[in-house]
N, C-alpha and C positions, 0 to 999 in steps of 0.2 A: 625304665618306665618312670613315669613322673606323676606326681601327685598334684599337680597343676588343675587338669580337666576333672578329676572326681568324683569318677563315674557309679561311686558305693551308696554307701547307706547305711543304716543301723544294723547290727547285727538282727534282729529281728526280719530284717526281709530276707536271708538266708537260713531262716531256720527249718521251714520247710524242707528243703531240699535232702532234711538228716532222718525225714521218717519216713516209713512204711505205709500202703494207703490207708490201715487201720488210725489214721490219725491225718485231723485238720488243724493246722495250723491259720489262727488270725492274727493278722500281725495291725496292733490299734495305737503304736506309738506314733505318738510324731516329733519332729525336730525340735526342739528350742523353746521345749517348755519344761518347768517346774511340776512337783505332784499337784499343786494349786491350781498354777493355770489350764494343766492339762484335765481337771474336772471340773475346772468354772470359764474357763473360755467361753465370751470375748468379758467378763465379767468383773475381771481384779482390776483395782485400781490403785491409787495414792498410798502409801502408808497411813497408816492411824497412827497419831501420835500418842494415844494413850496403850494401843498394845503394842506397837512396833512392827505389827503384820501389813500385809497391802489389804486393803479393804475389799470385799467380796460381794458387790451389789446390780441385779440382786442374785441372791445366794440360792439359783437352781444350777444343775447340772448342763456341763455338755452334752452335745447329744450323741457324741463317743460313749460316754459313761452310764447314760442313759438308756440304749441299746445294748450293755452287757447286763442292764441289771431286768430286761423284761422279758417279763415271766415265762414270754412263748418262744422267744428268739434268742434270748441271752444265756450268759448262763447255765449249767446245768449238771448235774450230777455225773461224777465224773469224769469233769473237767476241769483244767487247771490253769489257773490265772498268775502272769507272772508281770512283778513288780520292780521295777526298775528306777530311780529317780535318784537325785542328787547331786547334780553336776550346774543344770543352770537354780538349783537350789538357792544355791550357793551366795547368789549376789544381795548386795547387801543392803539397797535400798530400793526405794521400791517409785525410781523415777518414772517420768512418762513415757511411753513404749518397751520397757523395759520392770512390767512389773512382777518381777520372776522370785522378789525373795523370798524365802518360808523359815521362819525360825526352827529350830532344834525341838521345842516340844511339838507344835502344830505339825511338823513332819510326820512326828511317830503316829500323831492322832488320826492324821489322814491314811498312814500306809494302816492302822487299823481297822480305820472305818473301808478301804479297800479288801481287807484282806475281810473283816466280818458278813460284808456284804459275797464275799464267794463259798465261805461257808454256810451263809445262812442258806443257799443256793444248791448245797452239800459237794460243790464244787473245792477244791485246794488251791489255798493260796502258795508264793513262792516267792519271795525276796530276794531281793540281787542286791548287793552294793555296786556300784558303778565302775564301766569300765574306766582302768586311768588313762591318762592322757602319758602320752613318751617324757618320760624325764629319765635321763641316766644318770648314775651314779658309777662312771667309769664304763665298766662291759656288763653292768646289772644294771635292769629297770627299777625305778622306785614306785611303788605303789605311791597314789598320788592325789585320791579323792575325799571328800567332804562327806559329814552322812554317813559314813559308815558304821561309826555305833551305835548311832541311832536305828540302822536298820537293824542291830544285832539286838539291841534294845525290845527293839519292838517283835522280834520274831521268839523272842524270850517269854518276853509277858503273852504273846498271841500266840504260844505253841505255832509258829509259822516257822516251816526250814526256812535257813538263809544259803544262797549259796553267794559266797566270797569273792564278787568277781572282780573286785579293786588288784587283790593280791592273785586270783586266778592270771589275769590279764597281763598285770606287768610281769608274774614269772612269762607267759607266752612270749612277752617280747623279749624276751631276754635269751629263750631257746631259741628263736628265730635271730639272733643276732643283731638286732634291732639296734644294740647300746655297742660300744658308745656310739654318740645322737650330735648331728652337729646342729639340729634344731630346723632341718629343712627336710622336706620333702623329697629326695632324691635315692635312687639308689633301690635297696633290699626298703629301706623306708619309704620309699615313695608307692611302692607296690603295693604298702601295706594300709597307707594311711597318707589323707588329701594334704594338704598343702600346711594347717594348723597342726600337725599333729595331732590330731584330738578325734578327727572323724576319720572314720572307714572307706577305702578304697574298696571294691567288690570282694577282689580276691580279700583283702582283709577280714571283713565281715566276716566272710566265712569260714576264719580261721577263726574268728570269738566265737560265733557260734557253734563250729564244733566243740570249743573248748566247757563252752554250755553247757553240751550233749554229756561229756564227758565227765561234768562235774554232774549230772544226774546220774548216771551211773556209779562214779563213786560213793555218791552220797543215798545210795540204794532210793531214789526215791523212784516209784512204780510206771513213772512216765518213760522212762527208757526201755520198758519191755517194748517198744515202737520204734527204735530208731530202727532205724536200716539195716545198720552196721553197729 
């Protein structure tokens, strides 16, 4: 099987499929954005040279982010809001069509103001560090993303669990065999993951996303009394 046509998706659109009908799942990510753009979409622009950030004008909400935070439809006691970000974080300037960067503080501040606005809601917030992307290290994956002390950071100061899924992820590839990686698509990797290594084939997804389920469970947190299994 080949990771050519990649027919996946984020783990998020397999998550569903691990609960019971005691529980909905909304899946409000989308592709190839930042925690920035992804609550100020179509809005960020240029860098500022005086703070180094892309500029934010003007500075209202998506209407993704917008519809989690209203009063009747969003939201809501318990329910649990889970936060994922840091991979197109990552880039460094903040060109045109491409204005994805977020510095290191402005991250933490956002995944807070994220995570306040679900509690103010009495809903739980829930941090993820980002899946890695396949890099081997011989027959071991390496854990491989940005961001992630900053979420540990922030889930520290916000009494928000973090679950670890840089380092969840890359042990998963490494049980499945994944490594060594000749950097393409083909094989036991191409079933897992499209053509960059970096995104999700179907069946892949919902190998992270079990692995999700599983890290709620470990980490006793009360959303798993709904999985399935």
């Amino acid at each position: 099987m080949s990771g050519s046509g990649c027919d996946g998706g984020g783990w998020g659109t397999q998550f569903a499929t691990l609960f019971n009908s005691n529980a909905t799942v909304v899946n409000s990510s989308v592709a190839g954005r930042s925690i920035q753009t992804w609550l100020y979409d179509p809005n960020v622009g240029a860098m500022d040279p005086t703070t180094g950030e892309c500029t934010v004008n003007p500075k209202t909400y998506n209407p993704r982010w917008t519809a989690m935070l209203d009063a009747n439809t969003g939201m809501k006691a318990g329910d649990y809001l889970f936060i994922e970000f840091g991979i197109n974080d990552a880039e460094t300037t903040c060109q045109t069509g491409k204005t994805r960067h977020v510095g290191s503080a402005l991250f933490q501040t956002y995944l807070t103001t994220m995570a306040q606005a679900a509690m103010d809601r009495k809903a739980q917030p829930i941090f993820l560090t980002s899946m890695s992307g396949l890099q081997c290290s011989g027959s071991t994956a390496q854990p491989n993303r940005a961001f992630g002390p900053e979420t540990k950071a922030a889930g520290a100061a916000d009494n928000v669990v973090v679950i670890d899924m840089t380092t969840i992820s890359a042990a998963l590839y490494t049980s499945l065999g994944l490594c060594p990686s000749t950097g393409t698509a083909s094989g036991v990797t191409g079933a897992f993951f499209c053509n960059d290594t970096t995104h999700f084939e179907k069946a892949g997804a919902l190998q992270v996303a079990k692995a999700v389920a599983q890290a709620l469970k470990d980490q006793g947190i009360g959303l798993a009394a709904y999985l399935a299994n």
